[in-house]
N, C-alpha and C positions, 0 to 999 in steps of 0.2 A: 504494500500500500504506500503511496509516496505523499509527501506533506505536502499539505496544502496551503497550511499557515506558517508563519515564518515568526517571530514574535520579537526578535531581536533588528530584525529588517523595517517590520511596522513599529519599532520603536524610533530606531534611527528617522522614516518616513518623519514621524512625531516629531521628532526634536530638530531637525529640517524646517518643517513646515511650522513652526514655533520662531525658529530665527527668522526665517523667509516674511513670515508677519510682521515681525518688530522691525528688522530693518525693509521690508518694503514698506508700509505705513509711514512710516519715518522719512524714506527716500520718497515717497509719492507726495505728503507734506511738503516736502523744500520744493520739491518740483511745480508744484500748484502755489504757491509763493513766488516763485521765479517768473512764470509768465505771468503775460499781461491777463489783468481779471473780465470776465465776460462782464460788458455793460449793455441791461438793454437800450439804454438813452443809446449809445453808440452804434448801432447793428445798422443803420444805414451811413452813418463815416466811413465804417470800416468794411462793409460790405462780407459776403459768405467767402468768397475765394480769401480774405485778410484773412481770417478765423479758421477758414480749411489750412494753411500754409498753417498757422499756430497749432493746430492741432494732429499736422505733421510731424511737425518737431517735436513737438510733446511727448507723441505715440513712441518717437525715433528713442528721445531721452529716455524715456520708460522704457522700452528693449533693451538700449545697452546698460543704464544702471541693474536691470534685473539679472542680465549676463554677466555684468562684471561681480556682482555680490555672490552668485550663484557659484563661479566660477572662483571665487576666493573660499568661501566657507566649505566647501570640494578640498579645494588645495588644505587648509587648516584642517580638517578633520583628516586628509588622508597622512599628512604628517606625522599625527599624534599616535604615536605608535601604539598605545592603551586599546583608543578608540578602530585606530584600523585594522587589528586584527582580529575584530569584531563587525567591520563593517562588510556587507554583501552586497554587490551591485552599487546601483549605482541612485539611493534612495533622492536625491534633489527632483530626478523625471516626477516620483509622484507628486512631491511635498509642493515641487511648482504650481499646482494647483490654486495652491491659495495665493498664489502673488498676484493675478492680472485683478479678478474682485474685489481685493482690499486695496489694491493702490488705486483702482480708477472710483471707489466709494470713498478713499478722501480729498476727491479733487473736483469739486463740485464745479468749477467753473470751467475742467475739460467736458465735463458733463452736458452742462449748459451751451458750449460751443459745437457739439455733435447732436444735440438736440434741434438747435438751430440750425446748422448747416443742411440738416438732413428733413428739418419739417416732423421731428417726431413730440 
């Protein structure tokens, strides 16, 4: 009979997916501070193409910070000699999960600009 469950893998998953929260929330935060804020008064200044180019760069900044942190906290645990000869696979694919819905839930004005853009 061959396992099914893994428990030291869905642990790892966990404590991934636990960092991957704090610093995406955190990195999604600066980053929704950094751009410029959706104003309704302004949506005919600045017109849909302004706010689509913003919300290119934004999408861009949110891939590579989520690659880079993903891709360091990888590096740090595979290091820790404790930890990696404990580790299976390669637990970040699931725990990523959680990064794209918590960073784009606190960034209410990328929100408000793809709402807009889009007519939703």
């Amino acid at each position: 009979m061959s396992q099914v469950l893994y428990p030291k893998y869905a642990g790892f998953i966990a404590v991934y997916a636990i960092i991957f929260l704090t610093i995406g929330v955190s990195a999604a935060k600066v980053l929704d501070e950094l751009f410029p804020k959706f104003n309704e008064n302004d949506k005919k200044n600045k017109g849909k193409f302004r706010y689509y180019i913003e919300v290119i760069i934004q999408i861009a900044m949110i891939a590579l910070v989520t690659y880079l942190f993903r891709e360091i906290i990888h590096f740090v645990f595979a290091r820790i000699k404790g930890i990696k000869k404990h580790m299976y696979g390669n637990p970040d694919r699931f725990a990523a999960l959680i990064i794209a819905p918590t960073m784009f839930a606190v960034q209410p004005n990328l929100i408000n600009k793809i709402k807009y853009i889009w007519n939703v």
